[in-house]
C-alpha positions in Angstrom: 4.2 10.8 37.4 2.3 13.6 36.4 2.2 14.5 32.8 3.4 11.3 31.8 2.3 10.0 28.7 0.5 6.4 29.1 2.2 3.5 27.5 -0.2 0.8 28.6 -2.6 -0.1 25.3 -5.8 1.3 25.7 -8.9 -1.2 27.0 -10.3 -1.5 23.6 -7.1 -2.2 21.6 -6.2 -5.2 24.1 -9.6 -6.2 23.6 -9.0 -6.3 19.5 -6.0 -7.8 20.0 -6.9 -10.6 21.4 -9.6 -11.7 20.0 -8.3 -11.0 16.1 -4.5 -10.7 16.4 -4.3 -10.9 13.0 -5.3 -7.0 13.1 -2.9 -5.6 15.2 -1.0 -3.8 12.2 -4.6 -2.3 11.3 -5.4 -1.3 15.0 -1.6 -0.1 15.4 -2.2 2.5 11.9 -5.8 3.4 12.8 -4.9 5.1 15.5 -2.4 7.1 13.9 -4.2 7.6 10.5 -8.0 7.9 11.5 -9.7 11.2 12.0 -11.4 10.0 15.1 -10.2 10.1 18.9 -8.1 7.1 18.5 -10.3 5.7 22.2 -13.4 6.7 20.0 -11.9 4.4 16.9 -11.0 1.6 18.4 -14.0 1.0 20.6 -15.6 1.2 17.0 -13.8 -1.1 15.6 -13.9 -3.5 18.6 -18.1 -3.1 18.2 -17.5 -4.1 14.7 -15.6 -6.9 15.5 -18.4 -8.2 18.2 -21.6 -7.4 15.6 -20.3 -8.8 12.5 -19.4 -12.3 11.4 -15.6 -12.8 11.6 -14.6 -13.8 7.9 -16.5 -10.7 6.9 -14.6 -8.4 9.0 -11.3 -10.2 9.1 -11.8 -9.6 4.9 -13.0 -6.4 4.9 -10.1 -5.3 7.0 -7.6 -7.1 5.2 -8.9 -4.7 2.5 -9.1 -1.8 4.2 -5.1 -2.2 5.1 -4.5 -2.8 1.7 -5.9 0.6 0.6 -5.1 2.6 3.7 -8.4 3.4 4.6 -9.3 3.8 7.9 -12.7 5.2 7.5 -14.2 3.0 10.1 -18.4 4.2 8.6 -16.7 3.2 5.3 -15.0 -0.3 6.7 -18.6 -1.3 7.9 -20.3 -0.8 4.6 -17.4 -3.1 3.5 -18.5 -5.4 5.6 -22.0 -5.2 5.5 -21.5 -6.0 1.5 -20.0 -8.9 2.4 -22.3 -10.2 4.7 -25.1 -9.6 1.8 -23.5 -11.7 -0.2 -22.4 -14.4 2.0 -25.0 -15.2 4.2 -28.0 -13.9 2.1 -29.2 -16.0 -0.8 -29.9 -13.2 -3.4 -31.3 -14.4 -6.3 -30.4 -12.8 -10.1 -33.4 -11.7 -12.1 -33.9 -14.5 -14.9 -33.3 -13.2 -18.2 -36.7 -14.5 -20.5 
């Protein structure tokens, strides 16, 4: 078997899959479409997935698929503005 291209998912895209199915058409594109080493993608996106809030990420992706962007430094900032405004209180200045 020798030469033999592997069909099995990789380690990392089983692991997105199960925790967020709801991604598998993002995971499936990413590594088609990003500029990475799709093994090198996906285990960044799986570390996403486990240092972020879900609803954050689950959004931010939803986004990202929207736009075709698979920028994974690019997805995270996505994110990270969403966790800003969702889970810090941020207070306007007070017009006088």
């Amino acid at each position: 078997m020798d030469g033999v291209k592997r069909q099995d998912p990789h380690t990392e895209e089983q692991a997105l899959i199960e925790a967020a199915p709801e991604i598998a058409a993002y995971v499936s594109a990413l590594k088609q479409k990003s500029r990475k080493v799709p093994t090198l993608a996906l285990r960044q996106l799986l570390r996403l997935l486990r240092e972020y809030p879900r609803e954050p990420f689950l959004a931010a992706v939803a986004e990202a698929a929207r736009y075709g962007l698979y920028d994974l430094d690019r997805l995270e900032r996505m994110i990270l503005r969403r966790v800003a405004r969702d889970y810090f209180l941020i207070r306007e200045k007070e017009n006088d």
